[in-house]
C-alpha positions as CSV (number, residue, x, y, z in Angstrom):
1,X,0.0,0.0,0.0
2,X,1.6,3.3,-0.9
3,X,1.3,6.2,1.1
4,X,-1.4,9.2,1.4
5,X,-0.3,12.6,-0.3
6,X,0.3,15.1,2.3
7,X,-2.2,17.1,-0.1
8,X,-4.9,14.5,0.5
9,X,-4.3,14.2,4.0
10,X,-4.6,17.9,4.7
11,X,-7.6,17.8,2.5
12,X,-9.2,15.0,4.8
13,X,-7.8,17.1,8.3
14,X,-9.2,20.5,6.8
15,X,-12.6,19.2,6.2
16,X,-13.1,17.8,9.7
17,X,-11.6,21.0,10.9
18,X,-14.7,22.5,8.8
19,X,-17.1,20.5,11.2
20,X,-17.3,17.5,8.8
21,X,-17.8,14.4,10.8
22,X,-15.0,11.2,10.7
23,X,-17.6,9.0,8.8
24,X,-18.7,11.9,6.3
25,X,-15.2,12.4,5.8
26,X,-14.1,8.7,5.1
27,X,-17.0,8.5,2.7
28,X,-16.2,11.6,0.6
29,X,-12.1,10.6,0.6
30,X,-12.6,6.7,0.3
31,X,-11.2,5.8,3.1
32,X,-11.5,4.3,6.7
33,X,-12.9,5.7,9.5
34,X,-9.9,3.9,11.5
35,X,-7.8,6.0,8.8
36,X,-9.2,9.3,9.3
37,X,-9.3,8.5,13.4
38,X,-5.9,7.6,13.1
39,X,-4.8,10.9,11.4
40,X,-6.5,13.2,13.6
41,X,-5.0,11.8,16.7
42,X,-1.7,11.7,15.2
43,X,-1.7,15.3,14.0
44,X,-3.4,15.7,17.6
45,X,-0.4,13.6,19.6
46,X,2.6,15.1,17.4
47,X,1.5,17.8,14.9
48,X,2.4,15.6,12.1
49,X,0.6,14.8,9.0
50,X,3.5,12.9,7.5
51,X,3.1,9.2,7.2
């Protein structure tokens, strides 16, 4: 599996940050909601968005 674009993560991160929910997110980027969880609480833990 390759890695996310930092483009498409901050994409996925700016839309929740809009009020978008983790499910209405994961739908509207194809991905998990484990994924987009997983994001959050690692830009949340460290500030990072890099894989």
């Amino acid at each position: 599996m390759e890695a996310m674009s930092p483009t498409k993560r901050a994409a996925e991160l700016a839309a929740c940050d809009a009020g978008m929910g983790t499910l209405a997110v994961s739908i509207k980027h194809q991905v998990s909601t484990a994924w987009v969880r997983g994001l959050k609480q690692r830009r949340r833990k460290t500030g990072e968005i890099t894989p």
